[in-house]
LUMLO-560657 format. One line per field, with one value per residue (C-alpha): residue in three letters; x negated, y, z negated. Coordinates in steps of 0.2 Angstrom, whole numbers, plus 5000, padded with zeros to 4 digits. Layout:
BEGIN
r c(ALA,...)
u c(X,...)
v c(Y,...)
w c(Z,...)
# end
This chain:
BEGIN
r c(UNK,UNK,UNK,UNK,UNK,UNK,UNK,UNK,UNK,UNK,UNK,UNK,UNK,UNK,UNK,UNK,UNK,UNK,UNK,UNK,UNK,UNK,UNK,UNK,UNK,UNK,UNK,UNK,UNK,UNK,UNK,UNK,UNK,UNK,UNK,UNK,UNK,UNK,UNK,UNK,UNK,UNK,UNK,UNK,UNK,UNK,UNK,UNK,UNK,UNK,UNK,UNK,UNK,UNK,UNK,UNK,UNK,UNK,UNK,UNK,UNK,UNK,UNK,UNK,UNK,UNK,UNK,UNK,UNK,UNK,UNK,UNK,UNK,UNK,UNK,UNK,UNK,UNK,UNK,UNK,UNK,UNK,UNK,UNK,UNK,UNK,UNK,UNK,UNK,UNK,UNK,UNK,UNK,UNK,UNK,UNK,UNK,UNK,UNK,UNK,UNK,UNK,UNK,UNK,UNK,UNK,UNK,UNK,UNK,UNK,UNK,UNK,UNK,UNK,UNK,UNK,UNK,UNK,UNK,UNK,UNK,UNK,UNK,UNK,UNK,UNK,UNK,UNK,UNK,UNK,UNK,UNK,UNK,UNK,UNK,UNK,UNK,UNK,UNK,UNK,UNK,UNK,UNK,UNK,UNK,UNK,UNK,UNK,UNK,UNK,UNK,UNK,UNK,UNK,UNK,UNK,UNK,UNK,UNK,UNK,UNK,UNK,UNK,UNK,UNK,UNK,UNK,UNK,UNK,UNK,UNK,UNK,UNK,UNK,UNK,UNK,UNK,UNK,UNK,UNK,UNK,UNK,UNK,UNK,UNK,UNK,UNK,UNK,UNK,UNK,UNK,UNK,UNK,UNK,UNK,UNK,UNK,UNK,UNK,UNK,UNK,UNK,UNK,UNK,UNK,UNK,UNK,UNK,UNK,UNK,UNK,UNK,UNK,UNK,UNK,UNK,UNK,UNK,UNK,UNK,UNK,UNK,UNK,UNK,UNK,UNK,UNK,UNK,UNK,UNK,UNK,UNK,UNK,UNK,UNK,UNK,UNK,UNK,UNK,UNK,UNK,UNK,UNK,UNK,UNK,UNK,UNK,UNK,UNK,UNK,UNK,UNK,UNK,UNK,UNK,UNK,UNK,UNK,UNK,UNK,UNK,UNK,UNK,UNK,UNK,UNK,UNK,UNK,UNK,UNK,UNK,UNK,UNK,UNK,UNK,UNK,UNK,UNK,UNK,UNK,UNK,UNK,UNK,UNK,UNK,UNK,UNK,UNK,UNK,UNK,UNK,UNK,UNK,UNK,UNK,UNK,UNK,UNK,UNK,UNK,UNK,UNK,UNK,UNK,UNK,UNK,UNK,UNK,UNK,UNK,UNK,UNK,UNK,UNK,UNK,UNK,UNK,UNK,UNK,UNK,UNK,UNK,UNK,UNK,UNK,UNK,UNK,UNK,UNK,UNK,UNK,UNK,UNK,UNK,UNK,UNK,UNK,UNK,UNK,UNK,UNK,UNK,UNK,UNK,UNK,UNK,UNK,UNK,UNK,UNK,UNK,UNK,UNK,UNK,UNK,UNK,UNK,UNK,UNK,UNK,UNK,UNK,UNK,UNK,UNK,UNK,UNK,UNK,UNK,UNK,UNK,UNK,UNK,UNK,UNK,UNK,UNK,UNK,UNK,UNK,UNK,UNK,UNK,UNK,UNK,UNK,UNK,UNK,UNK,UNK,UNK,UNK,UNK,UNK,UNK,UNK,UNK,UNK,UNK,UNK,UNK,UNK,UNK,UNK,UNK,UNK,UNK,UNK,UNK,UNK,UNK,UNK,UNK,UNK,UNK,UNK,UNK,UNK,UNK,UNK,UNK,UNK,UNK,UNK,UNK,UNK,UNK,UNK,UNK,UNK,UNK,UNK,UNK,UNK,UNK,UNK,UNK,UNK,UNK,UNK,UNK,UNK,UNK,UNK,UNK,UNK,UNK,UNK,UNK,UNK,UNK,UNK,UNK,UNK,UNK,UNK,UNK,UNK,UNK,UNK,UNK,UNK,UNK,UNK,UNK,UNK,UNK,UNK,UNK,UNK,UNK,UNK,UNK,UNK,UNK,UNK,UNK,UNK,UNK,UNK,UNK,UNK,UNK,UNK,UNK,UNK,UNK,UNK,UNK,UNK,UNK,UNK,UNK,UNK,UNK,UNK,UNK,UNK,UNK,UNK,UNK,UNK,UNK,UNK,UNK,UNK,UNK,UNK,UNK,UNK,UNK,UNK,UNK,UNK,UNK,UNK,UNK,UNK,UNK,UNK,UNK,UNK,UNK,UNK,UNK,UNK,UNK,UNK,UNK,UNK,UNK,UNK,UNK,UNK,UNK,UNK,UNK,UNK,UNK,UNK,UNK,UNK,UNK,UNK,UNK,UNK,UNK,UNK,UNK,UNK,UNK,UNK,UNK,UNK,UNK,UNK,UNK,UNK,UNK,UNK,UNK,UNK,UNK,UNK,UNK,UNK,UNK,UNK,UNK,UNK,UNK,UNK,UNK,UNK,UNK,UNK,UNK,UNK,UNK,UNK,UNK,UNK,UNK,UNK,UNK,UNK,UNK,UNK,UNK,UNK,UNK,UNK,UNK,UNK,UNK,UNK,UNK,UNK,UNK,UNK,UNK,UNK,UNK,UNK,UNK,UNK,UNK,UNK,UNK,UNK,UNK,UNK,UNK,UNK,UNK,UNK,UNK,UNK,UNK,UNK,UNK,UNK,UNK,UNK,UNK,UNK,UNK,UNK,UNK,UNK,UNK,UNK,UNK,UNK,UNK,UNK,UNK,UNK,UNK,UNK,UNK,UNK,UNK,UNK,UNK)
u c(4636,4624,4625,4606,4600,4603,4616,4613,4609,4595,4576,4562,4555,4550,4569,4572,4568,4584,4586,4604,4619,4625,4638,4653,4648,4647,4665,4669,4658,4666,4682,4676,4670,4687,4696,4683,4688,4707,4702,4693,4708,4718,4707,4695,4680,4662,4650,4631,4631,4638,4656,4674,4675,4694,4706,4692,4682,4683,4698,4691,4707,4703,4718,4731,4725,4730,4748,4741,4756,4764,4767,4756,4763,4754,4746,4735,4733,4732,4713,4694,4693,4674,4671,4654,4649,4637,4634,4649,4660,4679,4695,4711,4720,4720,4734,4734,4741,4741,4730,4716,4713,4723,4714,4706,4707,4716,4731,4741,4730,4736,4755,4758,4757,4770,4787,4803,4795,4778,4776,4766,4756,4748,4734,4736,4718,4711,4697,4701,4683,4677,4681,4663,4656,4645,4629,4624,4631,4637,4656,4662,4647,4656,4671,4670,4664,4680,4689,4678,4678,4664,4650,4637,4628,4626,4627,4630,4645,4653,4644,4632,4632,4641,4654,4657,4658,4670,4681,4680,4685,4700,4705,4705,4712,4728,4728,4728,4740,4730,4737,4728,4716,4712,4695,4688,4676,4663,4650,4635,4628,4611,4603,4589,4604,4612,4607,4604,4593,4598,4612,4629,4633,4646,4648,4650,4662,4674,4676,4685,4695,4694,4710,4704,4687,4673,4658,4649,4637,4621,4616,4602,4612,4599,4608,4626,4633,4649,4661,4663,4678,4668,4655,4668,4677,4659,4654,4640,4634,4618,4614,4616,4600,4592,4598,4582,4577,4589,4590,4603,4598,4602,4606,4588,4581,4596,4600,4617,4620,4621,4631,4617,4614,4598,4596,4604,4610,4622,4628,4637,4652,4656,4665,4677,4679,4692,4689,4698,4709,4704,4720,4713,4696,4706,4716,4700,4691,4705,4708,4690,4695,4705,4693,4682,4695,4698,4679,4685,4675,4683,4669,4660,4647,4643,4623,4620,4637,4638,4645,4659,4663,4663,4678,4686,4685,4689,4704,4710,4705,4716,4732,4729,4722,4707,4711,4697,4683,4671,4654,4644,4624,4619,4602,4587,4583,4597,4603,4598,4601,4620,4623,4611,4619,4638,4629,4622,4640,4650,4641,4652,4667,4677,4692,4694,4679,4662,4646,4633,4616,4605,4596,4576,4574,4553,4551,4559,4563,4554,4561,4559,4541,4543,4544,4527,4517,4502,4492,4495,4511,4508,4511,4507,4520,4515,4515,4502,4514,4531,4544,4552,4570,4571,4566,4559,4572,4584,4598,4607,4609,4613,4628,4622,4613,4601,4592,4577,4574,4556,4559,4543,4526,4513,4501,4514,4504,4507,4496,4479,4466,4465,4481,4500,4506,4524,4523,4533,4545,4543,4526,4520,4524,4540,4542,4534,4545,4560,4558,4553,4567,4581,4573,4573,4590,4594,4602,4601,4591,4593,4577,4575,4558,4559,4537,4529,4517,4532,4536,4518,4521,4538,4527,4512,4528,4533,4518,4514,4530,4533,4519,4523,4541,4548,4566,4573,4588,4590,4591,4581,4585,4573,4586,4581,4563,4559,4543,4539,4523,4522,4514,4525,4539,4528,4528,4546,4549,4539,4546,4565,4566,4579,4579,4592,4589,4593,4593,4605,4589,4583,4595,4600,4583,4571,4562,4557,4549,4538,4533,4533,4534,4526,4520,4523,4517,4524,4541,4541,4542,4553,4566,4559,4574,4568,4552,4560,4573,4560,4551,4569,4576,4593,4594,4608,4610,4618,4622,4618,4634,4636,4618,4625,4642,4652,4653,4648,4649,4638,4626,4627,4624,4610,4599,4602,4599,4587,4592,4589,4598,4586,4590,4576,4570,4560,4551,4562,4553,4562,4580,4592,4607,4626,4629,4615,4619,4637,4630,4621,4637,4648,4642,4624,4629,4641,4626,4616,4628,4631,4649,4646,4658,4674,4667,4661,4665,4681,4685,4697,4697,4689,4697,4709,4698,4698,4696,4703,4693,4699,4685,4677,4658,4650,4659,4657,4638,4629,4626,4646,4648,4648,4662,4675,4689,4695,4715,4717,4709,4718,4713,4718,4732,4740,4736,4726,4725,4734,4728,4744,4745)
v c(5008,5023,5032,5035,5019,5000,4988,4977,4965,4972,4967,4979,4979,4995,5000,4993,4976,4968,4959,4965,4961,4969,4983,4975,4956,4964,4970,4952,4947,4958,4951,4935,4939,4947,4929,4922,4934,4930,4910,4913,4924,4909,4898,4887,4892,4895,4883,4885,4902,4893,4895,4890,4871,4862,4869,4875,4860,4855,4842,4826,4821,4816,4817,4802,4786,4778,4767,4750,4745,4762,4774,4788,4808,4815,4808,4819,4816,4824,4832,4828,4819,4820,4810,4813,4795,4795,4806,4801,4793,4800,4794,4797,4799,4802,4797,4805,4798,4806,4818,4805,4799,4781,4776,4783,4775,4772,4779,4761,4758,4775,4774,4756,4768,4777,4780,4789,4802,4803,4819,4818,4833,4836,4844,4852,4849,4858,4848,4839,4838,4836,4852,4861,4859,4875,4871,4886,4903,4915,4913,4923,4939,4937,4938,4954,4959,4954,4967,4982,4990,4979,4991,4977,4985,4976,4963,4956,4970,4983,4999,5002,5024,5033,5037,5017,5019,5037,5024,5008,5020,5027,5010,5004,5017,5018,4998,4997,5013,5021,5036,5051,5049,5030,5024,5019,5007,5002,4987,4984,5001,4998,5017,5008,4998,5012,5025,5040,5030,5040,5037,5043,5059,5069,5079,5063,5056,5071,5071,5055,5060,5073,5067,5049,5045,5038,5025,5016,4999,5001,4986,4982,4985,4997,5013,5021,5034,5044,5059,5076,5067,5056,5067,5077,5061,5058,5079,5080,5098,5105,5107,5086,5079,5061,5047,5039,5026,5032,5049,5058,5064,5082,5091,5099,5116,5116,5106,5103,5084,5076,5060,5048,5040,5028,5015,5018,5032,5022,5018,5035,5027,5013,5023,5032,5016,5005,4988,4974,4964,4945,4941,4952,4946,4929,4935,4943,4924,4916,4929,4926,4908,4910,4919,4902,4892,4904,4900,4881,4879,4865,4867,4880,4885,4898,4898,4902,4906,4918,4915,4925,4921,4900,4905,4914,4901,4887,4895,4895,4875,4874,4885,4876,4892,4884,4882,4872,4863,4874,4868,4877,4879,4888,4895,4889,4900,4904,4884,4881,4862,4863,4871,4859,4843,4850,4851,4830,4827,4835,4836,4821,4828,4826,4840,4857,4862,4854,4857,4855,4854,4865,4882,4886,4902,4902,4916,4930,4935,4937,4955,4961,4955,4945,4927,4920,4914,4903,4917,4935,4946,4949,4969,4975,4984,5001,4998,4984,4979,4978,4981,4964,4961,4944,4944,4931,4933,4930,4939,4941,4924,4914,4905,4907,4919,4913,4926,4916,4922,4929,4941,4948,4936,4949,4932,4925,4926,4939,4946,4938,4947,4945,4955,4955,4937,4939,4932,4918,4922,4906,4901,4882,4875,4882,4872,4857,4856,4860,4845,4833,4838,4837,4820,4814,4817,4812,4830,4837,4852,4866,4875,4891,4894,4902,4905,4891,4895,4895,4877,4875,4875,4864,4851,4851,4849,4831,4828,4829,4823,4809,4800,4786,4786,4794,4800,4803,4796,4815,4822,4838,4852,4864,4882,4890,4882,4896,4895,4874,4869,4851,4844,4851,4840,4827,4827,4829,4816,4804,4808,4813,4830,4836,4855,4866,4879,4896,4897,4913,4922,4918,4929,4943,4946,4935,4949,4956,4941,4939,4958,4963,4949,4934,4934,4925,4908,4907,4914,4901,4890,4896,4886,4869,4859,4850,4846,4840,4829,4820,4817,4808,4822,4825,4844,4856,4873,4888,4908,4910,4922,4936,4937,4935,4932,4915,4909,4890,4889,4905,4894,4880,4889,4900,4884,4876,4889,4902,4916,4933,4949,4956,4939,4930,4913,4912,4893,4885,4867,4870,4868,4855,4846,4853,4835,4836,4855,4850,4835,4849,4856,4843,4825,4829,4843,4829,4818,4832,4834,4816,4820,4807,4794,4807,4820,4827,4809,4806,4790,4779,4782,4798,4816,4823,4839,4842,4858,4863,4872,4880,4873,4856,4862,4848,4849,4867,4875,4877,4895,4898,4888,4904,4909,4897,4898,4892,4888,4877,4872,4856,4851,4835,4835,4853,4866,4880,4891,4892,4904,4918,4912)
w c(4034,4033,4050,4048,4045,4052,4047,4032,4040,4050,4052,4045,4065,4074,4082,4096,4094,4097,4079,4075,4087,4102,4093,4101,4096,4077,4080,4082,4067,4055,4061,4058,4043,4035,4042,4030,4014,4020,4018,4002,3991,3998,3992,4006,3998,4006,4003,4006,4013,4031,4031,4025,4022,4021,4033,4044,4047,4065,4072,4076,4087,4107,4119,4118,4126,4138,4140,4150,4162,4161,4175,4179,4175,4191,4205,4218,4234,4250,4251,4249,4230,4223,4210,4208,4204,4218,4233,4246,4234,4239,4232,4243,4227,4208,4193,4178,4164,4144,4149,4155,4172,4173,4192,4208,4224,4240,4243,4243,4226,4216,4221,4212,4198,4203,4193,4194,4181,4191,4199,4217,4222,4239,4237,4255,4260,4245,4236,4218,4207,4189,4180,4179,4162,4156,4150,4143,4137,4127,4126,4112,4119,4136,4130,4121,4136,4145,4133,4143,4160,4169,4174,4180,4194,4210,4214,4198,4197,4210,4199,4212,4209,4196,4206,4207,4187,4188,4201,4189,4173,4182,4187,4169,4161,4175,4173,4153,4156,4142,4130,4125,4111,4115,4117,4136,4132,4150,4146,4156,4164,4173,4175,4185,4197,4203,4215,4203,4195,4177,4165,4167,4154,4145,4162,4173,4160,4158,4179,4171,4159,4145,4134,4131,4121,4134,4128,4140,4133,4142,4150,4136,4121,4116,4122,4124,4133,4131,4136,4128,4118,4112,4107,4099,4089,4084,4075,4088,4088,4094,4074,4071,4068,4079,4065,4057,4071,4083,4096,4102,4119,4123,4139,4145,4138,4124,4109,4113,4117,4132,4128,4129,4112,4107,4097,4079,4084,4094,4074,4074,4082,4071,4060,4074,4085,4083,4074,4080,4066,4067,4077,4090,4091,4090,4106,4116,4113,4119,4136,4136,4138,4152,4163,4159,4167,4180,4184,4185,4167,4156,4142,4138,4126,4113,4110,4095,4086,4073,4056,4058,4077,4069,4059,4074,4084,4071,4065,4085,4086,4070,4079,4096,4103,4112,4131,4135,4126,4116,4109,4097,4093,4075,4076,4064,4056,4043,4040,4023,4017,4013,4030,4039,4032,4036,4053,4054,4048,4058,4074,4083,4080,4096,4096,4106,4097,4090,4086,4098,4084,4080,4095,4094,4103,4106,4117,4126,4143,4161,4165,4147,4147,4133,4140,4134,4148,4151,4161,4161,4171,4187,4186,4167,4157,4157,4135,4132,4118,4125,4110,4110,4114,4104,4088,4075,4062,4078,4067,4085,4088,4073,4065,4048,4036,4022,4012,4012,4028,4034,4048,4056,4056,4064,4066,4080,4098,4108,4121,4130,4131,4150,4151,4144,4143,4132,4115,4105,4093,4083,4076,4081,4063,4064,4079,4072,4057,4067,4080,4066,4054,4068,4072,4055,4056,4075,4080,4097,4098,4111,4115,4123,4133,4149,4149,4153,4137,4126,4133,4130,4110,4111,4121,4109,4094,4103,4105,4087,4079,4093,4095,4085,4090,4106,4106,4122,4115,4107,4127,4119,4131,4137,4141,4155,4159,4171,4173,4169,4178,4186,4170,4160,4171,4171,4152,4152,4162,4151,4134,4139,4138,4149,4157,4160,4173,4175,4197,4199,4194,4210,4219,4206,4201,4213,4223,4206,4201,4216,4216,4198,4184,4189,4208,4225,4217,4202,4209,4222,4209,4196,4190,4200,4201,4216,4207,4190,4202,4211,4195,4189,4177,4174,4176,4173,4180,4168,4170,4151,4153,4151,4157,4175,4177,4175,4191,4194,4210,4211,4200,4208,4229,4221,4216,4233,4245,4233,4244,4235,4235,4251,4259,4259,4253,4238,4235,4248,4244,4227,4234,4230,4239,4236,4228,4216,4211,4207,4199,4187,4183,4179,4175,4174,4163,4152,4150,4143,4128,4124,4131,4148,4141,4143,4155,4172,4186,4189,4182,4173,4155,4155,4152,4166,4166,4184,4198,4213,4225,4242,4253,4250,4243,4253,4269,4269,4276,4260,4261,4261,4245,4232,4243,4237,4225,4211,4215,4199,4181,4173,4155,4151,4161,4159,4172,4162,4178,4193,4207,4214,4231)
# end
């Protein structure tokens, strides 16, 4: 790739607009891409621009089922048992049996099953649940992320100043016992979360270290900043010209650089930094994976998978790489017919991994001003046109890549004339033929609108394309729904659409929300699980990692207490009970992907996926619930992750 202009695969936007992917996830792409041209000199073949067919088409194998009359491999007993049928419903013990759950019961009940083979543990007073079942993220973006220092400011991360990020740096490099000459990466640097309020530069990275190369990912993916190595790796001089698109920042009243790199110019490192070989992105997924289950995840998602990160993670279903349950989501806008029909036929395959259906991204985000809202922001950007951060082509989240593709549709809305209200990245056809298509066809769709006026456009597409035949069989899914209205509900309720809400934005960025983005009422009513509960809806509740962590329990205490970071409460009447938050994240959660039948209650029959907490998450006060631990993640019978004591 040029160093002076964008990857290939770029959109003709103004820079800046967020089209391409995140430099690190393109490692992984490219990774995925070279398994790809492995699979085709070997002879797989690609077939309709998606991917390789034959030896990566996804397992359709469940775990083994059950022996009738035959004695149970574990039993649990010993400490609160939730199995999430209804609120109050406790077992006093649990057998396990193939990797499925053979009863729940009484104690007297459970050890009938008992035989000379059976292990008996005591939980010790520790609490046995459905193994939480992610809704909604990112998982290979997160876990490329995993592979870097953590740099998240507070309270999301511990970067709170940059000598938090000089302390975190030091750490890694000691803990990764680092040589000289190898790359430091950080991921996730806010220059507006820590107390300096500017980025860290060269100078602040060589007090680090002056013998390893130093790049930090901003937060935004839009810039970098390094060390004097790095600049030096990279032929930076006071002479080097800004890349077209891009800006190499300089140290003021000289030319020399400072370390802090924009946009393209961010480009400049692809060709010094290391690339990963696909065995290693293969191994970052899979430690990726693990931190999952050290969350107490059993499924997790990737929304929208890229090409090359689908044989990434295909290939690891295929080697038994896949710790726990992965579902995928392709975007729109690059399926072309091939792709789309691989997609109706495939999309019940029931193995480590499957694919979900098919993602609809219709606007942006709250805090980048580009979530498209119904009535203006409450405090306008200071750029009447914010650039936007998701773009129409939606080249960052896609599985697949057709050259048919129409990237920038200057007619899209955009802003009111009363004031800034977002825009939508999807025009209402495109929504229209999206909803009736994956109807035609009876696929799930995903759809993500967290402005109200973005959900405006997915409701006036049911509308349209439904009103002779209503499918609430197809549990649409409205990702994130931040800012639904009570009609919105109302109409959700009545036509089966189901939300998934996004409540730890209620404490990481909350107070924002009331003083800055949308104002006091519309805060104290964002994400309105209370509301669509009442109204009957089966809600969810995600982190949209590596947005905000991967902590459901975090999730889960944010939507019942909405506490933020300055303490207080923000729409308290929106607050749900522990039960129904945990519902949201396991069983709730396995109803929403047509995976009820195996997942998230603890009963016979269904999937041994289970969790085991340190405290019992309705027995504790619910503000202390973020604070319990995961001691133990089982999937389908075999520990995945087992806390040092």
């Amino acid at each position: 790739m040029s160093k002076s202009k964008r990857s290939k695969n770029d959109c003709d936007h103004p820079i800046g607009c967020g089209c391409a992917p995140t430099l690190f996830v393109n490692m992984m792409e490219d990774a995925g891409r070279e398994l790809s041209r492995r699979q085709f000199i070997r002879g797989v073949g690609v077939a309709g621009g998606m991917l390789a067919f034959g030896s990566l088409l996804p397992s359709c194998s469940d775990s083994k089922p059950l022996k009738e009359g035959a004695n149970a491999d574990v039993i649990y007993h010993g400490g609160p048992i939730l199995t999430m049928v209804k609120d109050g419903d406790r077992a006093e013990a649990l057998a396990v049996q193939n990797g499925k759950i053979l009863a729940v019961g009484t104690m007297t009940e459970i050890m009938t099953s008992k035989g000379s083979d059976t292990k008996v543990i005591d939980l010790g007073g520790k609490t046995l649940m459905p193994g939480f079942f992610d809704p909604h993220s990112h998982l290979v973006m997160q876990s490329a992320k995993f592979s870097t220092a953590n740099l998240d400011p507070k309270p999301i991360g511990e970067a709170g100043s940059i000598a938090d990020i000089q302390h975190i740096l030091k750490e890694r490099i000691e803990e990764k016992k680092k040589k000289p000459g190898e790359w430091v990466i950080g991921w996730g640097y806010d220059d507006t979360g820590i107390e300096e309020q500017r980025h860290p530069n060269r100078d602040d990275l060589d007090a680090v270290s002056t013998e390893h190369p130093i790049l930090l990912m901003h937060i935004s993916g839009h810039l970098m900043t390094g060390n004097s190595r790095m600049i030096e790796e990279l032929g930076l001089t006071a002479d080097s010209k800004d890349p077209d698109g891009g800006v190499i920042q300089r140290r003021p009243g000289s030319r020399e650089p400072n370390g802090v790199l924009e946009e393209n110019a961010m480009y400049l490192v692809l060709a010094k930094l290391p690339m990963p070989t696909p065995e290693q992105a293969m191994e970052m997924i899979e430690e990726g994976l693990q931190f999952y289950a050290e969350a107490g995840i059993t499924t997790a998602q990737d929304c929208a998978t890229f090409k090359g990160t689908w044989q990434l993670l295909a290939a690891m279903e295929q080697k038994g790489q896949l710790p726990i349950d992965v579902i995928t989501w392709p975007m729109y806008k690059g399926i072309d017919d091939e792709s789309f029909d691989y997609i109706v036929k495939n999309r019940n395959s029931r193995g480590r991994l499957r694919l979900g259906g098919v993602k609809l991204t219709v606007d942006g985000s709250i805090q980048g001003y580009t979530a498209f809202l119904s009535k203006p922001y409450h405090v306008q950007p200071d750029n009447a046109h914010p650039i936007p951060d998701k773009c129409d082509s939606e080249q960052a989240e896609r599985i697949f890549i057709s050259p048919e593709n129409e990237t920038y549709n200057p007619d899209l809305p955009l802003s009111a004339d009363e004031g800034h209200r977002g825009y939508a990245s999807m025009t209402q056809d495109q929504i229209d033929k999206w909803v009736k298509r994956c109807d035609e066809n009876g696929i799930q769709l995903q759809v993500h609108t967290n402005g109200d006026g973005a959900t405006d456009m997915l409701i006036k597409a049911v509308e349209k394309v439904r009103a002779d035949k209503p499918r609430p069989d197809l549990r649409t899914t409205i990702i994130h729904a931040q800012t639904m209205r009570e009609d919105q509900l109302d109409f959700s309720a009545k036509h089966g659409l189901t939300p998934s809400f996004f409540p730890i934005h209620v404490y990481f960025w909350g107070d924002r929300h009331r003083d800055l983005f949308i104002g006091p009422e519309r805060a104290a009513m964002m994400n309105p699980s209370r509301s669509a509960l009442d109204r009957n809806l089966k809600v969810t509740l995600h982190h949209d990692a590596p947005i905000a962590g991967i902590e459901m329990l975090k999730v889960a205490w944010a939507a019942v207490n909405r506490v933020t970071t300055s303490g207080k409460l923000l729409g308290p009447e929106e607050r749900i009970t522990p039960f129904e938050a945990l519902r949201a994240i396991t069983a709730d959660a396995a109803w929403q992907n047509f995976e009820e039948d195996r997942k998230g209650t603890l009963e016979k029959g269904k999937l041994a996926d289970l969790v085991v907490l340190s405290d019992d998450p309705l027995g504790v006060d619910p503000i202390a619930i973020k604070n319990i631990r995961v001691v133990q993640t089982i999937k389908e019978g075999e520990t995945v992750y087992l806390a040092k004591t």
